[in-house]
C-alpha positions in Angstrom: 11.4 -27.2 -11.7 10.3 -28.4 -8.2 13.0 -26.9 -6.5 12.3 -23.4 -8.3 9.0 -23.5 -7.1 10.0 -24.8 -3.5 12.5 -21.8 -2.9 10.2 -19.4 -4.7 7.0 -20.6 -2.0 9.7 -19.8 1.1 10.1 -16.4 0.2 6.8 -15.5 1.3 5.8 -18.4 3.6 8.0 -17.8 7.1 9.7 -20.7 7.6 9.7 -20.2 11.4 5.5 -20.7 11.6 4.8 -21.6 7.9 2.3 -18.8 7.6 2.4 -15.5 5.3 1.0 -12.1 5.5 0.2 -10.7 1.9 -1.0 -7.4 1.5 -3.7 -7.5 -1.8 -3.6 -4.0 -3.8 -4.4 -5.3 -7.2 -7.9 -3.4 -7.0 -7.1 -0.8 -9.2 -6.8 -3.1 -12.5 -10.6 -3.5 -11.4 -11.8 0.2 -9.7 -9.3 2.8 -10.2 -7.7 5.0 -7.6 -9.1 3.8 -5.0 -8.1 5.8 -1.7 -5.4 3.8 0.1 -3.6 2.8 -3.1 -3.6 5.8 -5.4 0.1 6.4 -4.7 1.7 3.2 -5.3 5.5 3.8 -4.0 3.6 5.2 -0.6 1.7 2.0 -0.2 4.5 -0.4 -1.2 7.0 1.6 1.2 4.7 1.2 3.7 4.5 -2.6 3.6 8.0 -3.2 3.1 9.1 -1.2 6.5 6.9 -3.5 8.0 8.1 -6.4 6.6 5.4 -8.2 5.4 5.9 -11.7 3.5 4.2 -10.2 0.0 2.4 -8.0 -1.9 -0.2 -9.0 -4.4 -0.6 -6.7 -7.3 -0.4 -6.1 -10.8 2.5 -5.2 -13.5 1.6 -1.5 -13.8 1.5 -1.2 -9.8 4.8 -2.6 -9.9 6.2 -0.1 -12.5 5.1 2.8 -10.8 6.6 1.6 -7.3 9.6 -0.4 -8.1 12.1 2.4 -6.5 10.6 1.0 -3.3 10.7 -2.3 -3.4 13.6 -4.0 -2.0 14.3 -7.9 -1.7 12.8 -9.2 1.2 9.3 -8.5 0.2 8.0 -11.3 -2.4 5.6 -10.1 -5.4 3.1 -12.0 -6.2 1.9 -11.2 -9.7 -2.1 -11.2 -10.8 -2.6 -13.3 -14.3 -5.9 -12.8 -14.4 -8.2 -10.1 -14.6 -9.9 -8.5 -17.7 -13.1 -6.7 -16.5 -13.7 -3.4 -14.8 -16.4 -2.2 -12.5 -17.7 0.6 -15.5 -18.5 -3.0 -17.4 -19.6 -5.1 -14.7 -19.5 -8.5 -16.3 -16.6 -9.7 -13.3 -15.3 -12.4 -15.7 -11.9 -13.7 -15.1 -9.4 -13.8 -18.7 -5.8 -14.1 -18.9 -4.4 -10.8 -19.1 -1.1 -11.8 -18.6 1.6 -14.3 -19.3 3.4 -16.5 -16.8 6.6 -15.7 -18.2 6.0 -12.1 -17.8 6.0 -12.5 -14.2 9.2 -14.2 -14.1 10.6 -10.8 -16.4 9.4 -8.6 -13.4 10.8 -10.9 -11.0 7.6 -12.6 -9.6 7.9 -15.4 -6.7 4.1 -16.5 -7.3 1.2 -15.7 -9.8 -2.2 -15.3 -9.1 -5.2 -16.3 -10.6 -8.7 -16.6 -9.8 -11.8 -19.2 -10.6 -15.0 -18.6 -10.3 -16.6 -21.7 -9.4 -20.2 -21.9 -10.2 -19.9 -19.4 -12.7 -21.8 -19.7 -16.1 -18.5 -19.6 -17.6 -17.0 -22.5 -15.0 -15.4 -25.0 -17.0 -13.5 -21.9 -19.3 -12.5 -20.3 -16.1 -11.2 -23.5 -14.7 -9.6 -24.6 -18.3 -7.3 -21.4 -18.2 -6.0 -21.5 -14.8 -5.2 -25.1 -15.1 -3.0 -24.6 -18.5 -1.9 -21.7 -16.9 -0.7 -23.1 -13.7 1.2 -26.0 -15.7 3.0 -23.1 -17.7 3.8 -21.4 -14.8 5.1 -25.1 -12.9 7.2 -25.4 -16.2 9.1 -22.1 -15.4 9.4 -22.9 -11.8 6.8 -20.4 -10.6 4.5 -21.3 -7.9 0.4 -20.2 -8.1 -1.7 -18.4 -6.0 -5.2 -19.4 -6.7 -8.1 -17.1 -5.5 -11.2 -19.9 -5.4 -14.5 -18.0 -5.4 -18.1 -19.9 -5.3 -21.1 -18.9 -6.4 -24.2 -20.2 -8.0 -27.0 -22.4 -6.5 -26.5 -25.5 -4.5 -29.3 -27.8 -3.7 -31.1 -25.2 -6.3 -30.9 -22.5 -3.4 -28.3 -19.3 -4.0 -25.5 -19.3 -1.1 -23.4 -16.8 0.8 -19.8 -16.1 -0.5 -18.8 -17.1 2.5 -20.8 -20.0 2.3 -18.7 -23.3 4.4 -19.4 -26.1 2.2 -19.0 -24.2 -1.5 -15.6 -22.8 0.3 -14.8 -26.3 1.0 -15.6 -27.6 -2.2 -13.9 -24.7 -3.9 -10.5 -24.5 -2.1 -10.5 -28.4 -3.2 -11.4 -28.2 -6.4 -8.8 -25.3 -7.0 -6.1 -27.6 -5.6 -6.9 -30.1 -7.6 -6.0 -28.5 -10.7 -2.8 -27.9 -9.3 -2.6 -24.8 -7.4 0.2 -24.2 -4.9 -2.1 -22.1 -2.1 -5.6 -21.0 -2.2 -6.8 -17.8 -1.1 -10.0 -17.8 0.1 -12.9 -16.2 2.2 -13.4 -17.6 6.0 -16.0 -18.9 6.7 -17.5 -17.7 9.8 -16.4 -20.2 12.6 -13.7 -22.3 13.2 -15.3 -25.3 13.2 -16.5 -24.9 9.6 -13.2 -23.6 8.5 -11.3 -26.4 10.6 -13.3 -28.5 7.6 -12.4 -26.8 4.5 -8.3 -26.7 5.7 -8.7 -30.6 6.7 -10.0 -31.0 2.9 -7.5 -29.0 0.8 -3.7 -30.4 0.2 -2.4 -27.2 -0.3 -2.0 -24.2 2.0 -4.7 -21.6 2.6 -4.8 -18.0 3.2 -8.0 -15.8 3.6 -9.1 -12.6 1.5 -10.2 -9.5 3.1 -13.5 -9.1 1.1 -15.0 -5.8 1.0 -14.4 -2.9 3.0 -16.0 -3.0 6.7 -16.3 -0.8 9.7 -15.4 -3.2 12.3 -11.7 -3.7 12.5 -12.4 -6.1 15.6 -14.0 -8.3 13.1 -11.3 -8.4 10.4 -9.1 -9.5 13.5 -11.3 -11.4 14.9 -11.5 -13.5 11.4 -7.5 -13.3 11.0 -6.8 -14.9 14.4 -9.5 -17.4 14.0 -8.7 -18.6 10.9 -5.2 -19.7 12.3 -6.4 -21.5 15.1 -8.5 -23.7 12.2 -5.0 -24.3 10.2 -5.3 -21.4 8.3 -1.4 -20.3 6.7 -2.0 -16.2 7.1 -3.9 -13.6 4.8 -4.0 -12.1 2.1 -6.1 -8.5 2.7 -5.8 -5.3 1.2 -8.6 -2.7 1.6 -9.1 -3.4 5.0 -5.5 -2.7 5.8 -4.4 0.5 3.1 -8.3 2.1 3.9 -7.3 2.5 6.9 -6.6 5.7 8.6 -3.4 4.3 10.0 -1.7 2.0 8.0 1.8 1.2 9.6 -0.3 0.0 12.4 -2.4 -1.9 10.8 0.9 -3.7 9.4 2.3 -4.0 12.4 -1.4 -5.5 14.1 -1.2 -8.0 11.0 1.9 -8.9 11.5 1.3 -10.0 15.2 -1.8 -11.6 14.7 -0.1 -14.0 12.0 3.2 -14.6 13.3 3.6 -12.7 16.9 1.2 -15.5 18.4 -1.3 -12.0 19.1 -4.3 -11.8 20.7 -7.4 -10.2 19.0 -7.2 -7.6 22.1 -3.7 -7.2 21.6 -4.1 -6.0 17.9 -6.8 -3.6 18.8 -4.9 -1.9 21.2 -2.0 -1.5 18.8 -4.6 0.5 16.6 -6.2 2.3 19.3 -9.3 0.6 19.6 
């Protein structure tokens, strides 16, 4: 099964610079029609004109947009999920099977962990079972690693460099393929949590945010710390342009771009 999940991990890593832009619209599992993503064929067409590496979503997204889909873009296939913002608990379950991904043509499955949860060691149980079952049918896994909780009985950022550390670790070490992740704030303290995780990493977008300068700013320096691309999505589709914010992503990851470069692209 190696080689299944070796060819499957090329078709959204470039194997020119190793790195991978993923566009994330699996938000409205979670939150609805959200603006950006309430037409799903306009979204996905967008993303593959610009040839990104993948899109992240869920099944349903991917019924009611498969016309535009074509085979250069990888989809990467969310597992996990189970809440909604009208219940507010933001517990990860296994909503759906690894071998339905492979029936809608997945290249990678997603799943998330929340470490430091109160609910840690279920969280951690499932994705570990559920990335063996998915190894067994020659599927890679995406794992987001989230931290929260207390450390040194004190109540950290998300963000936070050392629970990012220990997290991206910790979700390689049950056997995940990449790690998607939030950056950390410097390069210096992200250099760290790349140098301690096996696996590749790629950052998440977070929430929405004015200040497209610093979602740039955080792309380009989380590749000079080692950092293998992104995976974003509201920051991209929110935007009021979002062929150009492709094509800015795209350059930042692998056109070698500047931060300037990519605001200028945009207009800014």
């Amino acid at each position: 099964m190696t080689s299944g999940i070796t060819l499957r991990t090329q078709t959204f890593f470039d194997k020119r610079d190793g790195r991978s832009v993923i566009i994330a619209m699996d938000h409205a599992a979670i939150a609805g029609p959200i603006p950006g993503i309430i037409k799903p064929n306009e979204i996905v067409k967008a993303c593959v004109d610009a040839k990104v590496d993948g899109i992240l979503t869920t099944k349903g997204f991917v019924d009611a947009s498969r016309d535009s889909w074509d085979r250069t873009t990888a989809l990467v296939l969310r597992l996990t999920g189970g809440f909604t913002v009208l219940a507010g608990g933001f517990q990860e379950e296994m909503v759906i099977e690894p071998e339905t991904a492979i029936a809608y043509g997945a290249t990678c499955a997603a799943i998330t962990v929340k470490f430091g949860h109160e609910r840690e060691g279920q969280f951690i149980r499932q994705a570990s079972l559920a990335i063996d079952q998915c190894h067994r049918l020659g599927l890679p896994v995406m794992l987001e690693a989230m931290a929260k909780g207390t450390m040194n009985k004190e109540k950290f950022a998300a963000n936070d460099p050392e629970a990012i550390r220990m997290a991206a670790r910790m979700g390689a070490e049950i056997g995940a393929d990449l790690i998607k992740t939030y950056y950390t704030g410097s390069i210096e303290s992200f250099t760290k949590v790349v140098e301690g995780c096996p696996v590749p990493i790629v950052i998440l977008g977070g929430a929405k945010t004015d200040s497209i300068r610093l979602v740039f700013q955080d792309i380009y320096d989380s590749l000079q710390a080692g950092g293998r691309g992104i995976a974003v999505g509201r920051n991209i589709w929110e935007h009021a342009n979002v062929p150009l914010m492709l094509q800015a992503v795209n350059g930042l990851v692998h056109g070698g771009w500047s931060v300037d470069e990519a605001c200028e692209t945009i207009g800014l």
